[in-house]
Structure formats: structure tokens, C-alpha cells
C-alpha positions as CSV (number, residue, x, y, z in Angstrom):
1,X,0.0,0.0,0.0
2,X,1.6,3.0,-1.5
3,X,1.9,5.8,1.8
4,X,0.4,9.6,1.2
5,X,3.0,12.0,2.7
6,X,2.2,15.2,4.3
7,X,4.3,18.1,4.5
8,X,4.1,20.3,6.9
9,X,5.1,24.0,6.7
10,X,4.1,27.6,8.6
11,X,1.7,29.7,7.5
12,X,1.6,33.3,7.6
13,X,-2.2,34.0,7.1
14,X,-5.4,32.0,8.8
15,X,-6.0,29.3,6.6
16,X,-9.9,28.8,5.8
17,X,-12.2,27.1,7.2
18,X,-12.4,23.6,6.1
19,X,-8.8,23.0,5.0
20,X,-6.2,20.6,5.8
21,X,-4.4,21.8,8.7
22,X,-1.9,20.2,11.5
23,X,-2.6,21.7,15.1
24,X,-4.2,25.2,15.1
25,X,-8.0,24.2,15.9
26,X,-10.3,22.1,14.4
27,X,-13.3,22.8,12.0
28,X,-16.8,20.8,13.1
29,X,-20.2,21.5,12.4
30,X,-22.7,23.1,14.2
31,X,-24.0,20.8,16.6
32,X,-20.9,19.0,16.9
33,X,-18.7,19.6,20.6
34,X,-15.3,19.3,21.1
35,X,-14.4,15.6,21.7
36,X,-13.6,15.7,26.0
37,X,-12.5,12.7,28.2
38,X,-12.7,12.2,31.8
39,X,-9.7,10.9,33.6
40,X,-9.9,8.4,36.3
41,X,-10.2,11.5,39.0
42,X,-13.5,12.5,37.6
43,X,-11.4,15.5,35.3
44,X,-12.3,16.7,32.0
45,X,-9.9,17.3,29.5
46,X,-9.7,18.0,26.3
47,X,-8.4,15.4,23.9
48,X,-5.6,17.0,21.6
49,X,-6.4,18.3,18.3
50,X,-3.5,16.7,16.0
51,X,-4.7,17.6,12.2
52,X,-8.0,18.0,9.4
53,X,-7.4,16.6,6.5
54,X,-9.8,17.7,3.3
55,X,-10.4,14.8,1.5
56,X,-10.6,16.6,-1.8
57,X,-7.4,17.8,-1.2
58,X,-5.9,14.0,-0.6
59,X,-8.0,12.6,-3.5
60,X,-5.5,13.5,-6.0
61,X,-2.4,11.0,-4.1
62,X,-5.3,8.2,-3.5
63,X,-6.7,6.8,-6.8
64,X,-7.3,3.5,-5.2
65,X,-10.2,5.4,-3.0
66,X,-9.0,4.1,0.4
67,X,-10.3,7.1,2.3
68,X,-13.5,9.1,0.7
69,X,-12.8,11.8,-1.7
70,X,-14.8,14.2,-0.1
71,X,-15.4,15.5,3.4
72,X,-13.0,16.2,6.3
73,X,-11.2,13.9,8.6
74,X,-10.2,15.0,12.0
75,X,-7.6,13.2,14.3
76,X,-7.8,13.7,18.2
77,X,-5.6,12.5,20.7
78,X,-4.6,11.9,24.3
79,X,-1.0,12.9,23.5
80,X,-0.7,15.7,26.4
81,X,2.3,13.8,27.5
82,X,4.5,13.5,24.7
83,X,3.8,17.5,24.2
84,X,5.3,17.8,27.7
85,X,2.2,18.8,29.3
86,X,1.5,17.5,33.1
87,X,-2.1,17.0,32.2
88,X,-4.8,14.3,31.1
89,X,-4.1,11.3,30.9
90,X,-1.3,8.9,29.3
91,X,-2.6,6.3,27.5
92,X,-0.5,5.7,24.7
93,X,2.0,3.7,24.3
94,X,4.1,0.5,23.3
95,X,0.7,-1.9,22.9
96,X,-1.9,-1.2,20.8
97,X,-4.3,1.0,23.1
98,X,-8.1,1.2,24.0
99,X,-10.5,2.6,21.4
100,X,-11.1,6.0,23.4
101,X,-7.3,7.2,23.9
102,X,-7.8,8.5,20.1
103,X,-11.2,10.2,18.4
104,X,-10.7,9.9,14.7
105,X,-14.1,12.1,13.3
106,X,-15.1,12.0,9.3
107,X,-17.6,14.3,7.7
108,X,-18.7,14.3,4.8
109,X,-19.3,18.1,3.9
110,X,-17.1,20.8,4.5
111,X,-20.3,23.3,4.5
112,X,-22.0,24.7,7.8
113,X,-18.7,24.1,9.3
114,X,-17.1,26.5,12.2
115,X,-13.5,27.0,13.9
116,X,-13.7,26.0,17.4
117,X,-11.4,27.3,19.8
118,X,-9.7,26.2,23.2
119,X,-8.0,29.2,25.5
120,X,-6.7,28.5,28.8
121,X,-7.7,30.7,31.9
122,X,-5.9,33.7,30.5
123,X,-7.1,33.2,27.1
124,X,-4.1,31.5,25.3
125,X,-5.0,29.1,22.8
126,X,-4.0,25.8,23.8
127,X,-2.9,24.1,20.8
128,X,0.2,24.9,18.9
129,X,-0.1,27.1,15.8
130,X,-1.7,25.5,13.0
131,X,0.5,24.5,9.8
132,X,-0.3,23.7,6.7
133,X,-0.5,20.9,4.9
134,X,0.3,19.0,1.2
135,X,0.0,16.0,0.6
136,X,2.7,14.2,-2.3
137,X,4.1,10.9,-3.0
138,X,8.1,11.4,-1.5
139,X,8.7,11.9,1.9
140,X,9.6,15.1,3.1
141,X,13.4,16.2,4.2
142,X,13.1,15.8,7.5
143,X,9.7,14.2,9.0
144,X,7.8,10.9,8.1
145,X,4.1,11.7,8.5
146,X,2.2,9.7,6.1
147,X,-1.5,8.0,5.6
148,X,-0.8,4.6,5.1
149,X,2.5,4.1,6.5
150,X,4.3,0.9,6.6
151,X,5.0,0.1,10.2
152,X,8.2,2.2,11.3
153,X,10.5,0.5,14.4
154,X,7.9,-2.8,14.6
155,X,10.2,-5.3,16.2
156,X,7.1,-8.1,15.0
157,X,6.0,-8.9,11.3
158,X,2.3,-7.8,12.8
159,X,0.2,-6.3,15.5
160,X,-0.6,-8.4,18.6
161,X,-4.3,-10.1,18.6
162,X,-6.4,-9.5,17.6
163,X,-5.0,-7.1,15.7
164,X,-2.6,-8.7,13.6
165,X,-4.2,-7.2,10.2
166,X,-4.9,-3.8,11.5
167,X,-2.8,-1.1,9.2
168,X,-1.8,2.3,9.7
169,X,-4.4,5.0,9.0
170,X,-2.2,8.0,9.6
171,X,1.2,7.9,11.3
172,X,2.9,11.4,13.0
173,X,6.4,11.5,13.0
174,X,8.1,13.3,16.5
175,X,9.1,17.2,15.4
176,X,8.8,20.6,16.7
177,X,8.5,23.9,16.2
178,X,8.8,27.4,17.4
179,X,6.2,26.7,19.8
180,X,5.9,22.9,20.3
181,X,7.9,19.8,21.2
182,X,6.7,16.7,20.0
183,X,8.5,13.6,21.0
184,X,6.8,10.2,21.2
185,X,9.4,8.3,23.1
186,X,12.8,9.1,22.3
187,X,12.0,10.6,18.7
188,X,9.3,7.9,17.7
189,X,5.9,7.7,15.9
190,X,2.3,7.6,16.7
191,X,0.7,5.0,14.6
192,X,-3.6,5.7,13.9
193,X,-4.8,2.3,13.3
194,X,-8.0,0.9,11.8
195,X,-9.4,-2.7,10.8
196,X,-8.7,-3.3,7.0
197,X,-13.0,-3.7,6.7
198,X,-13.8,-0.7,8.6
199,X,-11.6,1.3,6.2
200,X,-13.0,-0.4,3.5
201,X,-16.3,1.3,4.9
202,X,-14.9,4.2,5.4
203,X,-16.1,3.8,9.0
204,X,-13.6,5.8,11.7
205,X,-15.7,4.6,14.6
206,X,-13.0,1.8,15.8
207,X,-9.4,3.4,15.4
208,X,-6.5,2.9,17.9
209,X,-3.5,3.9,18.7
210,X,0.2,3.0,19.3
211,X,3.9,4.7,19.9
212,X,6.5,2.6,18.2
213,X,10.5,4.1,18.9
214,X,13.9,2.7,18.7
């Protein structure tokens, strides 16, 4: 399965609503909240907003039609820990995790769609600033995020059961930026993963998680 890379680079002006974006904040529709999680002390948190990605915009590096060619996807995670925050809750790691340490949200129209926003107490937005992104065959320079991945660092030919089939949705390299620090164990990757049916359905209901380093 032939990986779609993304590139990643700084924008200058806002990018519109309903584009492919890393970090920044998410575009859902009206009616739709920002995914929470309570932690085993009864605490909400947010999950982290990781990246939109407008299908259209993919479509042209995915003739197979493995992921829709319309609509937005939207990744969410609980990855607090590897941004060196204190806060939430750390449930990714080295096995492949429970269904709610990752929210993975599709919609299929971009239209009636509006930015929503999370500030801290003195009204800091708490998510780094938003790149953008393209999407290309090669890899870029420096950073390996990709849809459809092959497994990067996997000391097994598979996943452990039941999962043994299970293939990478999206995978996020470790990087940083002038206002960010990502780094999933030792310079890793955080591997999306989804059952090879549900993706044929185009169904994000089920998707999992995992941190895979050297």
C-alpha cells in the first residue's frame, strides 16, 4: 500500500475554514462539541487536536479510493504527554491502546462548518499554531508523517491479537516547532490504526493507537 505524505510548513495568514491543517483548531459543524475525556479522577480534559485533512485535497495522491474523496477527517488525541504537558491522561504507548485514547471524526461536507477554539484561563490558545499541509508521494526532508505508513520501528511482522491485520491510518512522526515539542518516546511515531473492513467502509468509529521508537 503505497503511503500519502504530508508536508508540513508555517503559514503566515489563517487558513480557511475547512482545509487541511496540523494543530491550530479544528473545523466541526454546528451541533458537533469538542471531543472531552474524563480521567480516572473524575477530570475533564480535552483530547488533543492533532490535524484536518480535506479529502478533496488528498484525493488526488489516492486513486485506489481508500479514504473518501470528499469531506473532512479529523484526528484527536490523548498525547498531552509526549507535548510535555503535566495534564490528562497517558494512555499511549508500546501496545496497541483502547478505542477511546484517540477520536478519529469524518464528515462528509465541509459546508455549515465553524472554527472552534480552546483558551486557557488567560485566554491563550492551547494548541500549537496550526501549519499547513500537502499532501505528495516522497517523503519530506526531515519528517515521516504519512496516511498509510508501513510500520516504522515494529520489532514483530504484525500487531498483537487480535489485531494482527490492523494497518496504519495516519502515522505522526516526533518534530517541533517554534512553539511545540513533540516527541513520542525518544523521537518515535504515533501510529492511527484501523481494521482493514472498517476502512473499506470508510467507518472511523473503531481506530487505535500506538507509539512505536527505537
Amino acid at each position: 500500500m503505497n503511503p500519502i505524505h504530508l508536508k508540513l510548513s508555517p503559514t503566515a495568514e489563517k487558513l480557511p475554514c475547512g482545509t487541511s491543517r496540523f494543530w491550530g483548531n479544528p473545523d466541526l459543524p454546528k451541533g458537533v462539541d469538542y471531543p472531552m475525556y474524563t480521567d480516572e479522577d473524575g477530570e475533564d480534559y480535552p483530547y488533543c487536536f492533532v490535524c484536518q485533512l480535506n479529502l478533496e485535497e488528498v484525493a488526488e495522491c489516492d486513486p485506489e479510493g481508500r479514504l473518501p474523496h470528499k469531506g473532512l477527517l479529523a484526528f484527536f488525541a490523548k498525547i498531552d504527554h509526549f507535548l510535555g504537558y503535566c495534564t490528562g491522561c497517558y494512555d499511549i504507548g508500546g501496545t496497541v491502546s483502547d478505542p477511546d485514547a484517540v477520536k478519529v471524526f469524518y464528515f462528509p461536507e465541509t459546508d455549515n462548518m465553524r472554527e472552534v477554539v480552546l483558551v486557557d484561563d488567560d485566554d491563550n490558545e492551547l494548541s500549537p499554531h496550526e501549519l499547513q499541509v500537502e499532501f505528495g508521494a516522497a517523503a519530506d526532508e526531515l519528517d515521516d508523517h504519512a496516511l498509510f505508513a508501513p510500520p516504522t520501528y515494529r520489532p514483530w511482522e504484525t500487531w498483537d491479537p487480535p489485531f494482527e491485520d490492523w494497518q496504519i491510518l495516519l502515522q505522526v512522526d516526533s518534530f517541533e516547532g517554534d512553539d511545540f515539542q513533540l516527541n513520542f518516546m525518544d523521537c518515535g511515531v504515533l501510529d492511527f490504526l484501523i481494521a482493514p473492513e472498517k476502512l473499506e467502509q470508510h467507518d472511523f468509529s473503531d481506530v487505535r493507537a500506538i507509539v512505536l521508537s527505537t
